[in-house]
C-alpha positions as CSV (number, residue, x, y, z in Angstrom):
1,X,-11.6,9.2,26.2
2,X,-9.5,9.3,23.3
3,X,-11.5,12.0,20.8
4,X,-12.3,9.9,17.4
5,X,-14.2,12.4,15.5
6,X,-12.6,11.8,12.1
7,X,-12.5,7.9,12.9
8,X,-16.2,8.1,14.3
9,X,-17.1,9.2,10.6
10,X,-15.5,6.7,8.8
11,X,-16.1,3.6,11.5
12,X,-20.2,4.5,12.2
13,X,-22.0,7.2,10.4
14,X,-25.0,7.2,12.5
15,X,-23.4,7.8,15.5
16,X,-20.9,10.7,13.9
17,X,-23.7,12.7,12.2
18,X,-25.8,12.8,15.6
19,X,-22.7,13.8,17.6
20,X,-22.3,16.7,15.0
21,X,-26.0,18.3,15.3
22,X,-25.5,17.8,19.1
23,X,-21.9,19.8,18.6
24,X,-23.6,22.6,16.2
25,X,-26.6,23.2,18.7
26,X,-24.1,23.2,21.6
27,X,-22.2,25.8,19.8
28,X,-19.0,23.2,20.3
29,X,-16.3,22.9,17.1
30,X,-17.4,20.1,14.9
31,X,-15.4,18.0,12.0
32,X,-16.0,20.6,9.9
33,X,-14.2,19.0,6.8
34,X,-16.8,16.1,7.0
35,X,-19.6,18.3,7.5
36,X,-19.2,20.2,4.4
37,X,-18.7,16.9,2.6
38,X,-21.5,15.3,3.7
39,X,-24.0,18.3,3.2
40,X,-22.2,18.7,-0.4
41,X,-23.2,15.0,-0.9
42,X,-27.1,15.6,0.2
43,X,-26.9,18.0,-2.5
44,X,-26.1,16.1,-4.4
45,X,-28.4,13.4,-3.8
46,X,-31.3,15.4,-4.2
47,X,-30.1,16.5,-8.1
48,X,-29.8,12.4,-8.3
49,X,-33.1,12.3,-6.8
50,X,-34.2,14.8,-9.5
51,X,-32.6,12.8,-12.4
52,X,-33.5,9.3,-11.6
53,X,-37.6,11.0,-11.5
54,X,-36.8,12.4,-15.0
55,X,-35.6,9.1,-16.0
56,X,-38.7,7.3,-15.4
57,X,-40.6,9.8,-16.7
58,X,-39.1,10.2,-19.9
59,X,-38.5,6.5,-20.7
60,X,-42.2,6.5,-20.1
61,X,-43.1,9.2,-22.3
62,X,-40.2,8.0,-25.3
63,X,-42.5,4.4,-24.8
64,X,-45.7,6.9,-25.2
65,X,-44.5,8.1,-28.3
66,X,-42.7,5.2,-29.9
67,X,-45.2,2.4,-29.0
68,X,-48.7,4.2,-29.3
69,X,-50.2,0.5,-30.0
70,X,-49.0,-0.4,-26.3
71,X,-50.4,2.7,-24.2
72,X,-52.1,1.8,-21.0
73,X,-53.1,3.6,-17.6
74,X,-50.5,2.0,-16.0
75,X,-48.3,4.3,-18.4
76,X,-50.2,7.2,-17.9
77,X,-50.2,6.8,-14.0
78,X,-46.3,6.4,-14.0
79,X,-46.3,9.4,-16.1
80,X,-48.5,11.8,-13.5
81,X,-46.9,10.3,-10.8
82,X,-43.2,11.6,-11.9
83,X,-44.6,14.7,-12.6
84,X,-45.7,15.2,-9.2
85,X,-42.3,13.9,-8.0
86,X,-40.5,16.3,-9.7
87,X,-42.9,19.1,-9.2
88,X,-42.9,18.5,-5.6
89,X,-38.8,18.3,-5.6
90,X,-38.4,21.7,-7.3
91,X,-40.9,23.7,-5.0
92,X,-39.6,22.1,-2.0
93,X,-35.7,22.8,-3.4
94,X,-36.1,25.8,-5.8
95,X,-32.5,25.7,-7.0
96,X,-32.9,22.6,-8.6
97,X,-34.6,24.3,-11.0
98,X,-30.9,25.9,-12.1
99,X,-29.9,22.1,-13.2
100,X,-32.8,21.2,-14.9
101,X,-31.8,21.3,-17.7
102,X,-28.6,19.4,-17.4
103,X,-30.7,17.1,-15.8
104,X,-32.5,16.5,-18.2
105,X,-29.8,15.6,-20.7
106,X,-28.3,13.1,-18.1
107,X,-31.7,11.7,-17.7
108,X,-32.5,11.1,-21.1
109,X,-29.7,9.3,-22.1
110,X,-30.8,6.9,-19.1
111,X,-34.4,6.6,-20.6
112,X,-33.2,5.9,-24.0
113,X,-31.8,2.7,-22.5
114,X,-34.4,2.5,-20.3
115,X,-37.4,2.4,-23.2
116,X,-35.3,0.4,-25.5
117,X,-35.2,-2.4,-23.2
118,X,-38.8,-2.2,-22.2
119,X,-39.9,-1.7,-25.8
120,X,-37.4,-3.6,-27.6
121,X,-36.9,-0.7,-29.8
122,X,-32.9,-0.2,-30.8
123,X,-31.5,3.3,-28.8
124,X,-30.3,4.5,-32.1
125,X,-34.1,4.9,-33.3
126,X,-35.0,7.6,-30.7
127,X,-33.4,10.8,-30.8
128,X,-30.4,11.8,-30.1
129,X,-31.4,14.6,-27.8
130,X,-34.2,14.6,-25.5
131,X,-37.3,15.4,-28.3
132,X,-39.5,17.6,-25.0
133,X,-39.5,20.9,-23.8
134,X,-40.2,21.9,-20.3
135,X,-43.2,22.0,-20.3
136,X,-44.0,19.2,-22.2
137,X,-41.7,16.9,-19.5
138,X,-43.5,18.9,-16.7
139,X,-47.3,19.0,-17.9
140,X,-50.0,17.9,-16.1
141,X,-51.8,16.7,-18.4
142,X,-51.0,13.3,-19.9
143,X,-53.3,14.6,-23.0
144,X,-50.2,17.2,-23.4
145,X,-47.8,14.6,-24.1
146,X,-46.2,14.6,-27.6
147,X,-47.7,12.0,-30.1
148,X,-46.2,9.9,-32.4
């Protein structure tokens, strides 16, 4: 049989990726080109997983700030819930914690949008830059959070 490797990636993922853990445990050559590209892409998904996390969480705690009149648990619970996320994402993956704060930035341009939708607040009427520190964005407690 004809060897489709290369093709094997592009035609059925699934099958490719099990063929290459089968190859690396077998000590056999594997489409090393692909590999790397594919484990450079789970990196990268997990700083994606980071960001989209921070985006909910921020655009929660910009709505916190911005609209104290509308405050609920459901807020609150959205807001510990992120927290843990993310907490959970940067003891599992430690150097995540090296993009944080990049990640931050890219989130909160995201949750700016995101909390001028849901608020019906104009983007130009939160900051510019994202108003929390660290710890603020990481706290566990919801009392912590910045107020308006």
């Amino acid at each position: 049989m004809k060897e489709l490797t290369g093709d094997l990636h592009e035609i059925d993922f699934h099958a490719w990726a099990f063929e290459q853990a089968q190859k690396v445990r077998a000590g056999e050559p594997i489409d090393k080109e692909n590999v790397a590209e594919e484990l450079e892409d789970l990196g990268r998904s997990q700083q994606q997983q980071l960001e989209n996390c921070l985006a909910v969480l921020l655009a929660h705690l910009l709505k916190w700030e911005f609209q104290p009149e509308q405050r609920s648990s459901s807020w609150i619970r959205t807001i510990r819930e992120q927290r843990v996320r993310i907490r959970k994402l940067l003891t599992k993956m430690p150097s995540l914690k090296t993009h944080l704060a990049e990640a931050i930035a890219d989130a909160y341009a995201i949750a700016v949008t995101f909390a001028s939708a849901e608020t019906m607040i104009v983007e130009e009427d939160f900051p510019s830059e994202c108003p929390y520190s660290v710890d603020q964005i990481l706290s566990e407690e919801a009392a912590q959070m910045k107020e308006a």
